[in-house]
BAROKOL-805800 format. One record per residue (C-alpha): y, z, x. Coordinates in steps of 0.5 Angstrom, whole numbers, plus 500, padded with zeros to 3 digits. Last residue first. Example, Ala and Ser with C-alpha at 12.3 -4.5 7.8 and 13.67 -1.06 7.14 Angstrom:
498514527491516525
//
This chain:
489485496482486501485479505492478505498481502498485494506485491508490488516489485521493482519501485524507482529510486534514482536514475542509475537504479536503487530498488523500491521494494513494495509489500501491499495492502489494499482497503476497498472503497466504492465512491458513492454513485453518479458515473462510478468512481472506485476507490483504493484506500491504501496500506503500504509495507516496505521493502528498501533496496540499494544499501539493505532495508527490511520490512519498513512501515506506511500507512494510509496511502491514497488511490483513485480509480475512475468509472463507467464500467465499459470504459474503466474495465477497457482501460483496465484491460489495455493497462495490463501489459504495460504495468507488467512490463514497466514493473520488470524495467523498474517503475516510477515512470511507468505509474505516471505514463499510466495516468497520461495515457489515461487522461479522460479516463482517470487513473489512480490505483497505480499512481497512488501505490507509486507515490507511496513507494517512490516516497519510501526510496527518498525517505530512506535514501537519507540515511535511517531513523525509522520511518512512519508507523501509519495508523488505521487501527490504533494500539498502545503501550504494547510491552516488550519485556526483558526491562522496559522496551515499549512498542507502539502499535500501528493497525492495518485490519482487512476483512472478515466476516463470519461463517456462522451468520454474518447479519447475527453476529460473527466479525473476523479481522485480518492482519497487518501490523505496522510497528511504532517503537519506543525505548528512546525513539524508533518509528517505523518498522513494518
//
């Protein structure tokens, strides 16, 4: 995903995955999510990486000012479909219809009896927060987006359990306003 661009610069998000093999991994390895921002200078014929940060946002590149809108429906629908709570589901899910497309209303619908049922039966809470953000690829009323997030899950008096997440999210133009159509995991930890 494209951030952003300035002068002969550009911050790129970059998802990949990392594989660890060492003696606790054995031969087979581990593997897991890496988000990484890399910032890309233009010098000459070459593009050259004059630096790399794992975890960074790439941020926005320049754009109208619809970007900046259709990016946070993205970012606050990410939390709001890993965030609910169970003393005020109703109100969490209601959250997460609201920032969706007729399309992305039904399947939230759909599968909200089974998380609220996990939730119970598990004793715990889901919590979302966005880490990263970079755009794919923007047209007049759609921009699709990369987002990396902590996803964590809050278990009755233990440790929070976090699992990185990663996502392709298209924010589509509607009559109401911007609003997320489609969220898509990517990769491993999605």
């Amino acid at each position: 995903g494209v951030g952003e661009i300035t002068g002969n610069r550009a911050k790129v998000l970059v998802f990949g995955a990392q594989t660890v093999t060492d003696t606790t991994t054995g031969t087979g390895g581990a593997t897991s999510p890496a988000t990484l921002c890399a910032t890309i200078v233009h010098t000459g014929d070459r593009y050259l990486i004059a630096d790399l940060v794992a975890g960074g946002s790439a941020g926005l590149p320049p754009g109208g000012p619809d970007l900046p809108v259709a990016a946070e429906a993205a970012r606050a629908e990410v939390i709001n479909l890993l965030s609910y709570r169970r003393t005020v589901f109703d109100a969490d899910l209601q959250h997460a219809l609201d920032g969706a497309t007729a399309t992305l209303r039904s399947e939230i619908q759909a599968n909200a009896p089974q998380t609220r049922d996990a939730m119970v039966h598990g004793n715990y809470d889901l919590s979302g927060v966005v880490t990263a953000i970079g755009v794919e690829r923007a047209v007049r009323d759609a921009v699709t987006m990369l987002v990396a997030a902590d996803a964590s899950r809050l278990i009755d008096g233990q440790d929070p359990a976090i699992t990185q997440m990663r996502y392709e999210v298209t924010a589509t133009r509607t009559a109401a306003g911007w609003a997320v159509s489609q969220v898509a995991p990517v990769g491993a930890g999605g």
